[in-house]
KOLMARKOL-523735 format. One record per residue (C-alpha): residue number from 1; residue in three letters; x, y, z. Coordinates in Angstrom, 1 decimal. Example, Ala and Ser with C-alpha at 12.3 -4.5 7.8 and 13.67 -1.06 7.14 Angstrom:
   pos   code       px       py       pz
     1    ALA     12.3     -4.5      7.8
     2    SER     13.7     -1.1      7.1
This chain:
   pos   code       px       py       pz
     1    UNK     86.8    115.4    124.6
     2    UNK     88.8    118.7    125.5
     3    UNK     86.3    121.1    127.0
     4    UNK     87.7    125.1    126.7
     5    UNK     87.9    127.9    128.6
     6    UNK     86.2    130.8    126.5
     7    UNK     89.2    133.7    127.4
     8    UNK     91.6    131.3    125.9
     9    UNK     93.6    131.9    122.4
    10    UNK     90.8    131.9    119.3
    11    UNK     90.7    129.0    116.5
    12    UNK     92.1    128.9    113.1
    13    UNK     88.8    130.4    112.2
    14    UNK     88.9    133.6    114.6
    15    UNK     86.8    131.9    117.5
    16    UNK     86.8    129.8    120.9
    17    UNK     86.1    126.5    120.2
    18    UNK     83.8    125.2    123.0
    19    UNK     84.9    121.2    122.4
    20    UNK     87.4    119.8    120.0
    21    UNK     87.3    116.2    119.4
    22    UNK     90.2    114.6    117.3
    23    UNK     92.4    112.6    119.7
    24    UNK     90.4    108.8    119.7
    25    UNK     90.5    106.1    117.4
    26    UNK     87.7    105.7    114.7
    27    UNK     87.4    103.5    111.5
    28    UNK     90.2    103.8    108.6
    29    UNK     86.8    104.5    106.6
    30    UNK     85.6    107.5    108.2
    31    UNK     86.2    110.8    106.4
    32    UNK     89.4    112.5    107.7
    33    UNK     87.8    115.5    108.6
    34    UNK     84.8    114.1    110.4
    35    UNK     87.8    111.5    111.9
    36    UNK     89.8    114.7    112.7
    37    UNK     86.2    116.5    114.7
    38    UNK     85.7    112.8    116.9
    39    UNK     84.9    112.6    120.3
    40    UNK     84.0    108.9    120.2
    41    UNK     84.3    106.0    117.6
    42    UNK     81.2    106.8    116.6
    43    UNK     80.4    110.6    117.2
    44    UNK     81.8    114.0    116.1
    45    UNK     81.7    117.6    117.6
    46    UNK     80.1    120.4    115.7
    47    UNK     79.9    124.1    116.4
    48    UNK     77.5    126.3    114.8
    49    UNK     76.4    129.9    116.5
    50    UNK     78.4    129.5    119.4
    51    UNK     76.4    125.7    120.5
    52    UNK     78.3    122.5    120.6
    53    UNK     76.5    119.5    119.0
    54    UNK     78.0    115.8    119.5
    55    UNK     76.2    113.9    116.2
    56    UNK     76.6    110.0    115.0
    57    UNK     79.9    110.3    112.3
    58    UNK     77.2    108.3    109.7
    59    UNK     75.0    111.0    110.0
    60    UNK     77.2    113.8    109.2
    61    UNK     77.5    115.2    105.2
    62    UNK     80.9    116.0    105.3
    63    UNK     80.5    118.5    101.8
    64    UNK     78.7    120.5    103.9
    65    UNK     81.1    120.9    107.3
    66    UNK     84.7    121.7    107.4
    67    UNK     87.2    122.2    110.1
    68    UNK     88.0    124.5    112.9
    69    UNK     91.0    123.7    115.2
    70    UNK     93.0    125.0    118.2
    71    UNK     96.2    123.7    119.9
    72    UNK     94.1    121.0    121.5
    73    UNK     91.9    119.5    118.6
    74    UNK     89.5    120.5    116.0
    75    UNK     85.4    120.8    116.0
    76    UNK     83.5    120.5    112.6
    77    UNK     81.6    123.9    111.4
    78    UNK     79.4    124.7    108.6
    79    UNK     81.4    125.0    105.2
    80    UNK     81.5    128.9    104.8
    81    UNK     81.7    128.7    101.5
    82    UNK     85.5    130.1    101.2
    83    UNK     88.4    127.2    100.4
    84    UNK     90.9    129.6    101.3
    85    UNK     90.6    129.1    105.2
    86    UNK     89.4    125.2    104.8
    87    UNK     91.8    123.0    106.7
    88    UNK     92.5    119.4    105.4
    89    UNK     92.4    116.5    106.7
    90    UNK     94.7    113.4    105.7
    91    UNK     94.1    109.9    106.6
    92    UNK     97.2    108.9    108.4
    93    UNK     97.6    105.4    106.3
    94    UNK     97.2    107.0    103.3
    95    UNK    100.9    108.8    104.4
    96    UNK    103.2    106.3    103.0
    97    UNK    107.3    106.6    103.3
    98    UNK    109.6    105.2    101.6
    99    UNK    112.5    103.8    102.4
């Protein structure tokens, strides 16, 4: 868990993120955008109004968040509505390469 100074360079959203999550481990079957938000195995960071929540990954809809990252991570926010700012989120075994 990456925790921000507020005069620091803005999101890909236009805003300080208070907490990114992003850099732990967590289940191939979690949702790579919830996977992408983690602060645990087992927990995601949301921002909504400026307050950071840290919520159980099962208990998160992921139609209804999307993502918001900085240099350091990324922090789930409500969907706005608008797929032209929505970041995705790949599962990194379903890259494949080949040879």
């Amino acid at each position: 868990m990456n925790y921000h100074d507020m005069s620091v360079p803005q999101s890909t959203h236009g805003f300080a993120l208070n907490v990114v999550g992003g850099n732990v481990p967590v289940s191939p079957y979690v949702n790579p955008e919830l996977a992408a938000a983690a602060v645990s195995s087992t927990e995601a960071v949301l921002q909504h109004d400026g307050q950071t929540f840290i919520l159980p990954i099962d208990e998160i809809d992921a139609d209804k968040v999307e993502l918001a990252c900085d240099d350091d991570g990324c922090v789930l926010i409500p969907d706005d509505g608008n797929p032209h700012n929505d970041l995705i989120a790949v599962n990194s075994q379903d890259l494949h390469t080949t040879p």
